[in-house]
C-alpha positions as CSV (number, residue, x, y, z in Angstrom):
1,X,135.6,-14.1,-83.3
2,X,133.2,-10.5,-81.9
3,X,130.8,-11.5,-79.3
4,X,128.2,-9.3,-77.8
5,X,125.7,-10.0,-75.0
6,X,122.7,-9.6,-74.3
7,X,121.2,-9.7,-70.6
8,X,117.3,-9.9,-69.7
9,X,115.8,-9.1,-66.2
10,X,113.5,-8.0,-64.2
11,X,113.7,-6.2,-60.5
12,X,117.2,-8.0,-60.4
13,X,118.4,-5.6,-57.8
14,X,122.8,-6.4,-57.3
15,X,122.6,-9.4,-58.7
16,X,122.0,-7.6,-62.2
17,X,124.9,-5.5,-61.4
18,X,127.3,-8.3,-61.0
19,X,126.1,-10.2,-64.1
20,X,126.3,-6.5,-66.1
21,X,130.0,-5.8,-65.0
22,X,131.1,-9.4,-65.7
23,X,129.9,-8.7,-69.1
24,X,131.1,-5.5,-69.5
25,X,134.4,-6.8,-68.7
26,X,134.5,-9.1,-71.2
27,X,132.5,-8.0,-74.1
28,X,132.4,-4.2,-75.8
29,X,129.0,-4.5,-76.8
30,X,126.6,-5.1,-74.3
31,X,122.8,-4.5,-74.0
32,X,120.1,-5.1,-71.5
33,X,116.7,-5.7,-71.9
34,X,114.3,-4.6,-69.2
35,X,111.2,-6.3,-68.7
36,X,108.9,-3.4,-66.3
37,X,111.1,-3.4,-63.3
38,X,110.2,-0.8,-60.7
39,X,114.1,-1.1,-58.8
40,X,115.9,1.5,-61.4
41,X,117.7,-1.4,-63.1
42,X,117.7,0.7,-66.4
43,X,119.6,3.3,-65.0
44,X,121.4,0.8,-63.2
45,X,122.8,-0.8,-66.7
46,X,123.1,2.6,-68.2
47,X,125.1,3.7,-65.1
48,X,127.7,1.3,-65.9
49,X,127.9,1.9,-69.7
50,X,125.4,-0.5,-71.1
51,X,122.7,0.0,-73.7
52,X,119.5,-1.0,-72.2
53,X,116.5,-1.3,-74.0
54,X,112.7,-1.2,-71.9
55,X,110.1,-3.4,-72.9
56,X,107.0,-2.5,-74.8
57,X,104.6,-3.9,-71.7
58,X,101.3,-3.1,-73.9
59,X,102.3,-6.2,-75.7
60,X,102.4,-9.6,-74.0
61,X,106.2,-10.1,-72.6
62,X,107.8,-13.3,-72.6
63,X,111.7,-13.7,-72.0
64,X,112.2,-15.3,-75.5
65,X,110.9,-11.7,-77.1
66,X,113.2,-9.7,-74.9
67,X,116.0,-12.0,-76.1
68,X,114.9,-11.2,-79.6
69,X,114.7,-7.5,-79.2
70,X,118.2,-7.5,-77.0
71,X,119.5,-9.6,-80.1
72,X,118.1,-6.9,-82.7
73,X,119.3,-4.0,-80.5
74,X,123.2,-5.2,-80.7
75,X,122.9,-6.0,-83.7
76,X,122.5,-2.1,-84.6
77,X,125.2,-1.6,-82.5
78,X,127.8,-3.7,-84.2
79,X,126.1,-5.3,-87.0
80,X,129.7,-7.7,-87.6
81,X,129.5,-9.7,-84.7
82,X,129.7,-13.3,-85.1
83,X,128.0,-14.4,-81.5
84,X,126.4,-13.2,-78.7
85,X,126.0,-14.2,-75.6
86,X,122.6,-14.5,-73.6
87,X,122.8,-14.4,-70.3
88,X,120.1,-13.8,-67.7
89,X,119.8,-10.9,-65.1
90,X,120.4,-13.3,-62.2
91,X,123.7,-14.5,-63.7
92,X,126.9,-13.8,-63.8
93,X,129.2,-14.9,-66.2
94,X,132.5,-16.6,-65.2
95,X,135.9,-14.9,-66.4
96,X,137.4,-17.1,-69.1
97,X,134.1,-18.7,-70.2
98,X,133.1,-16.4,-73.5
99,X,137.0,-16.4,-74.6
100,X,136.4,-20.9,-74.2
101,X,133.0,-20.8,-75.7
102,X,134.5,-18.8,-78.7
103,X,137.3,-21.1,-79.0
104,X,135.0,-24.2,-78.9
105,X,132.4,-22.3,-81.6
106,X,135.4,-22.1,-84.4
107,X,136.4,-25.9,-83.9
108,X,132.9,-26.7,-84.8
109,X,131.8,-25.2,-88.0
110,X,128.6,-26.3,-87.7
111,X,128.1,-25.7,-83.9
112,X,124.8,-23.2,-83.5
113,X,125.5,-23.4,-79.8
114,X,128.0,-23.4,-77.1
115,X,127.0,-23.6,-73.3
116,X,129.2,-25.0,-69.9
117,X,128.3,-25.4,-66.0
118,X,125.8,-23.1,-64.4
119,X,125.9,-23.4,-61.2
120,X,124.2,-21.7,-57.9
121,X,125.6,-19.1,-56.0
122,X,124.2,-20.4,-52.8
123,X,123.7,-23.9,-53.1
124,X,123.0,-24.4,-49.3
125,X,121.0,-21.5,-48.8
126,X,117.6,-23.8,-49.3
127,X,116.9,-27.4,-50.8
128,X,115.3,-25.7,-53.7
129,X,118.9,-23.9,-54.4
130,X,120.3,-26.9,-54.3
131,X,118.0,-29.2,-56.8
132,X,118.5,-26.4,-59.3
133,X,122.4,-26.9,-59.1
134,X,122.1,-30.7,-59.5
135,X,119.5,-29.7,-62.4
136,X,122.3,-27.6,-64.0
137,X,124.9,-30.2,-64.0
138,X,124.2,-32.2,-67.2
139,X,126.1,-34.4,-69.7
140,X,128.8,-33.3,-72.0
141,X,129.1,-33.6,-75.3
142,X,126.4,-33.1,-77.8
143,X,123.1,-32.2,-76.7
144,X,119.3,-31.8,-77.8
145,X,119.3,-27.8,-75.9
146,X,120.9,-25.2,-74.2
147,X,119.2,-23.2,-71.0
148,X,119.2,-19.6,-70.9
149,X,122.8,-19.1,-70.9
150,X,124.4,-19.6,-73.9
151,X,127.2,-18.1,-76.5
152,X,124.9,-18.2,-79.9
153,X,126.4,-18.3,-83.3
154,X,125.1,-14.8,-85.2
155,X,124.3,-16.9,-88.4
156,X,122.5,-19.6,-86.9
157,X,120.1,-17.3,-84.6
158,X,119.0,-15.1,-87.8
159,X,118.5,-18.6,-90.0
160,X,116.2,-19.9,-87.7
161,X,114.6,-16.5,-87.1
162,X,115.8,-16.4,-83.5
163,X,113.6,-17.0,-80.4
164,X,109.8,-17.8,-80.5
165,X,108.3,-15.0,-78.6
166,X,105.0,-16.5,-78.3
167,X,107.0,-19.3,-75.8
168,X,106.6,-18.0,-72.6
169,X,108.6,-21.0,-71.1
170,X,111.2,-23.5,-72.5
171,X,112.3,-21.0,-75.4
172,X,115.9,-22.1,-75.5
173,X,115.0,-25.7,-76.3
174,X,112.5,-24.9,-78.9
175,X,114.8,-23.2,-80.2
176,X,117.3,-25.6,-80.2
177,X,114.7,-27.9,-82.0
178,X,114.6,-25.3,-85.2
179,X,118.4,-25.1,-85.3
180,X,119.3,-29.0,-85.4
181,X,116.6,-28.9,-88.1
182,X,118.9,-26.8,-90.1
183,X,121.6,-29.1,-89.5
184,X,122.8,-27.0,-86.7
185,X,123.8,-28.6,-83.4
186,X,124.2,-27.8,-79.6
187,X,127.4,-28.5,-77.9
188,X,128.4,-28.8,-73.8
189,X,131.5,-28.2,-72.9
190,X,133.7,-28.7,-69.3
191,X,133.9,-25.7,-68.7
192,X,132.5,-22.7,-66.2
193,X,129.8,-20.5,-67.5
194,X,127.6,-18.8,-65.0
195,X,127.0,-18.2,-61.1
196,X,123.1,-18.2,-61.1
197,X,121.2,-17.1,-58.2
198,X,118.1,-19.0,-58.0
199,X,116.9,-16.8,-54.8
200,X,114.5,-19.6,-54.1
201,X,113.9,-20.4,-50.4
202,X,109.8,-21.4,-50.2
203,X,108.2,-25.1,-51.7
204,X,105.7,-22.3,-53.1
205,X,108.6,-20.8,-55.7
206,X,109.4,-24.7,-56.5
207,X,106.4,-25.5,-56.7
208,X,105.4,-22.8,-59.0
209,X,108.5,-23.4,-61.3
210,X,107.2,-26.9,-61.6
211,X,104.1,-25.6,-62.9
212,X,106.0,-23.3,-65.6
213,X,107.8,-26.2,-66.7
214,X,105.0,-28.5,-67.2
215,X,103.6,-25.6,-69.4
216,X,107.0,-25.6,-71.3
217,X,106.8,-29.5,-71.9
218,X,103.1,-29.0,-72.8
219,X,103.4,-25.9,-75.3
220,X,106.5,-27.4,-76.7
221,X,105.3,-31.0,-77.6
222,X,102.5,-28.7,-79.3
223,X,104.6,-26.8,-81.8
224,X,107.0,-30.1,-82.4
225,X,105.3,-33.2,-81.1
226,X,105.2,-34.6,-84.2
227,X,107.7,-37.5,-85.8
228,X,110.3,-37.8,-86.3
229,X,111.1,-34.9,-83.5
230,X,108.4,-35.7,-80.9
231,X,109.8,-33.2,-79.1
232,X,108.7,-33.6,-75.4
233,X,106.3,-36.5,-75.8
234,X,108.6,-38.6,-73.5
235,X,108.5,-36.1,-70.6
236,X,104.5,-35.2,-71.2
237,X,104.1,-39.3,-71.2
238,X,106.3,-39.8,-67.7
239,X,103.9,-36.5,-66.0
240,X,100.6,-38.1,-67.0
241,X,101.6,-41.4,-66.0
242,X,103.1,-40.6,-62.4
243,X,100.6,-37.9,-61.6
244,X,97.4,-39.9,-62.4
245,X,98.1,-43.8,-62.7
246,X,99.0,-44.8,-59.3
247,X,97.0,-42.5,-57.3
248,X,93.9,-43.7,-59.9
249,X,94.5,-47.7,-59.1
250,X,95.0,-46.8,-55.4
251,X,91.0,-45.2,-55.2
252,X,89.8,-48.5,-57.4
253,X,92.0,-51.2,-55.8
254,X,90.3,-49.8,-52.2
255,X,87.0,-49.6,-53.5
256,X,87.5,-53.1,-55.4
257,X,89.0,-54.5,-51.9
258,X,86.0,-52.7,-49.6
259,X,83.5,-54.7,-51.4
260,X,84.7,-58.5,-51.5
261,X,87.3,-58.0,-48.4
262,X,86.9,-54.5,-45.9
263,X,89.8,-55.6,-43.9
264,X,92.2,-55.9,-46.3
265,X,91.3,-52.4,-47.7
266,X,94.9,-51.5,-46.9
267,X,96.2,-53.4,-49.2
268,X,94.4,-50.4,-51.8
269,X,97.5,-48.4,-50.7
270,X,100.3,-51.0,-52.2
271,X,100.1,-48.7,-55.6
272,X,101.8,-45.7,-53.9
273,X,104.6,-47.5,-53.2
274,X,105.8,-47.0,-56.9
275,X,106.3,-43.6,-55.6
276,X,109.3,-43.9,-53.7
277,X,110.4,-46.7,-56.3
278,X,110.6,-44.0,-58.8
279,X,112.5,-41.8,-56.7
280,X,114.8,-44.3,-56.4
281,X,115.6,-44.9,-59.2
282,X,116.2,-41.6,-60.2
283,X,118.5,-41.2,-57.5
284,X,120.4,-44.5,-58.5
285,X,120.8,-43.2,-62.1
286,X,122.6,-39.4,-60.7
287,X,124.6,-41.6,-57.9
288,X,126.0,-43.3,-61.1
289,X,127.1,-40.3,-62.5
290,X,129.0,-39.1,-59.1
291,X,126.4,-37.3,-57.4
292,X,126.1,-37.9,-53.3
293,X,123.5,-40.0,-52.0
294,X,122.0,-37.5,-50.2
295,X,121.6,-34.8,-52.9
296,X,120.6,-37.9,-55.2
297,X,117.4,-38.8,-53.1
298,X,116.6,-34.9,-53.0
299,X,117.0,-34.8,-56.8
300,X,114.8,-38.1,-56.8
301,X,112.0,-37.0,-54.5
302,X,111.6,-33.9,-55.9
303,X,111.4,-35.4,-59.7
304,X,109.1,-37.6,-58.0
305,X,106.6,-34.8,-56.4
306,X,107.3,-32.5,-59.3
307,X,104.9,-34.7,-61.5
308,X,101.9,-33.3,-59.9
309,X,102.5,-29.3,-60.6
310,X,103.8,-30.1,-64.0
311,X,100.8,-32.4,-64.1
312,X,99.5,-28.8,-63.1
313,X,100.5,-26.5,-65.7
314,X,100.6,-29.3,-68.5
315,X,96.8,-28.5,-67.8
316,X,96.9,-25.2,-67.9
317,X,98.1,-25.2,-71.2
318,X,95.5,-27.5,-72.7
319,X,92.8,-25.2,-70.8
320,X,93.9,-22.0,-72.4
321,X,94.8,-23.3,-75.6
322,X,90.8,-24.8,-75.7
323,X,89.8,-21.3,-74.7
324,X,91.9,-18.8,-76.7
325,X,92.9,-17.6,-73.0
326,X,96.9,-16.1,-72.9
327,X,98.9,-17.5,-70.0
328,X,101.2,-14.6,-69.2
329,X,105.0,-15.5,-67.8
330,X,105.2,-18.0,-65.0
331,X,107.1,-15.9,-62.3
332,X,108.6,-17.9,-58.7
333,X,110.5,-15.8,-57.3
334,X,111.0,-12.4,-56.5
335,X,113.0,-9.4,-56.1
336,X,115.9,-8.8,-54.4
337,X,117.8,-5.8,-53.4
């Protein structure tokens, strides 16, 4: 089996040059897709032998059309490859993975998708760099989606028609949605894919990339909410829910309380408690898969608080769609040299 790759970044600084030359070492074919970086990572990719391709900023840029156009770019390149493998800028790719993913590809005919472990670089630079390795590590086996790592099968990108480039977050799973559709399906596998580099060491970037992801939920349960898919409708459900419910009983059960009873008014609180009860739950549920107690409370709290800027950019969505308004990309973190 050929396998290309395509890479997508922006103002990735070294770590695009690490994911670049594990791709080059790997793959022939390899193309990058800039999306307006002002650090010379075009010359960068050129530098090292890669075909890079820059953006058309006049039109709106999400990361599923520079996918598309890195797809269409190595396609001209070597038009008989048979996969290709997407890797963000911030990534790179571990040796031995593409040569497993291919193997795993051929012993499912059917398989659209093969994806492994991301994991962070520097998972105890920050908390945040740590939730997003314990986000990473999910179940094996089958699966609904991929993330933005994955070795695609040629044929089953161009059936579906590849990425939606109007999804400025959450492409890989709405796409993932099209391609079990066609009777494709998604497949995890035990093995190494990626060193990411989430570079995220503020609440504000967390924060933010809550926000992006309630959009993703939103935008997504828009295009497939409907049965029998209902694609997101359990996650949209859970963020309305935690984000309003509790707080909402808390405000009536104290006014209720300040009228027949003032000195009990504390009692109004009780409500919030179903806060922490969520939290750990969550955390029970990841311990029982092997994960530490400690990094399984972090993983619970911050699914707990995460409701609210979801809550957030589920909003957002809603707003713009009522208004024709065009939410650009989501961005929390920055550059780095």
């Amino acid at each position: 089996m050929t396998t290309g790759v395509v890479a997508i970044g922006r103002n990735e600084g070294e770590r695009l040059r690490a994911c670049l030359v594990s791709a080059r070492r790997d793959c022939a074919a390899v193309v990058y897709v800039d999306s307006g970086s002002t650090d010379g990572s075009t010359d960068l990719a050129k530098s090292l032998g890669v075909h890079a391709v820059d953006l058309d900023l006049s039109k709106p840029f999400t990361a599923a059309r520079a996918r598309n156009e890195g797809f269409s770019a190595l396609m001209q390149i070597d038009p008989n490859l048979q996969a290709v493998q997407f890797v963000d800028g911030d990534c790179e790719i571990v040796p031995g993975w593409i040569a497993k993913a291919q193997a795993a590809l051929d012993s499912h005919p059917k398989a659209a998708v093969i994806c492994g472990r991301r994991r962070e670089r520097f998972p105890n630079a920050s908390i945040f760099n740590k939730l997003c390795d314990l986000e990473w590590d999910t179940p094996l086996g089958v699966a609904n989606s991929c993330g933005g790592d994955a070795l695609i099968r040629v044929a089953a990108f161009q059936e579906v028609g590849g990425y939606n480039p109007a999804v400025i977050a959450g492409e890989e799973p709405e796409m993932c949605v099209r391609l079990r559709d066609k009777g494709w399906t998604i497949h995890r596998i035990a093995a190494e894919m990626t060193l990411h580099d989430a570079a995220m060491t503020r609440f504000g970037q967390w924060w933010k990339r809550n926000v992006r992801a309630g959009h993703a939920y939103a935008q997504g349960n828009a295009l497939h909410g409907e049965p029998p898919e209902r694609f997101r409708e359990r996650e949209l459900r859970s963020i309305q829910t935690w984000a309003v419910l509790p707080i909402l009983t808390t405000v009536i059960a104290i006014g209720v309380i300040a009228a027949v009873a003032p000195p009990w008014c504390a009692l109004g609180l009780l409500p919030l408690l179903l806060y922490p009860l969520l939290a750990v739950k969550v955390a029970r549920k990841r311990m029982s898969g092997g994960t530490s107690v400690f990094d399984a409370l972090l993983y619970g709290i911050s699914v707990t608080v995460g409701k609210f800027p979801q809550w957030l950019g589920v909003r957002r969505f809603h707003s713009a769609s009522r208004s024709g308004e065009r939410i650009g990309i989501i961005e929390y973190k920055g550059a780095r040299s």
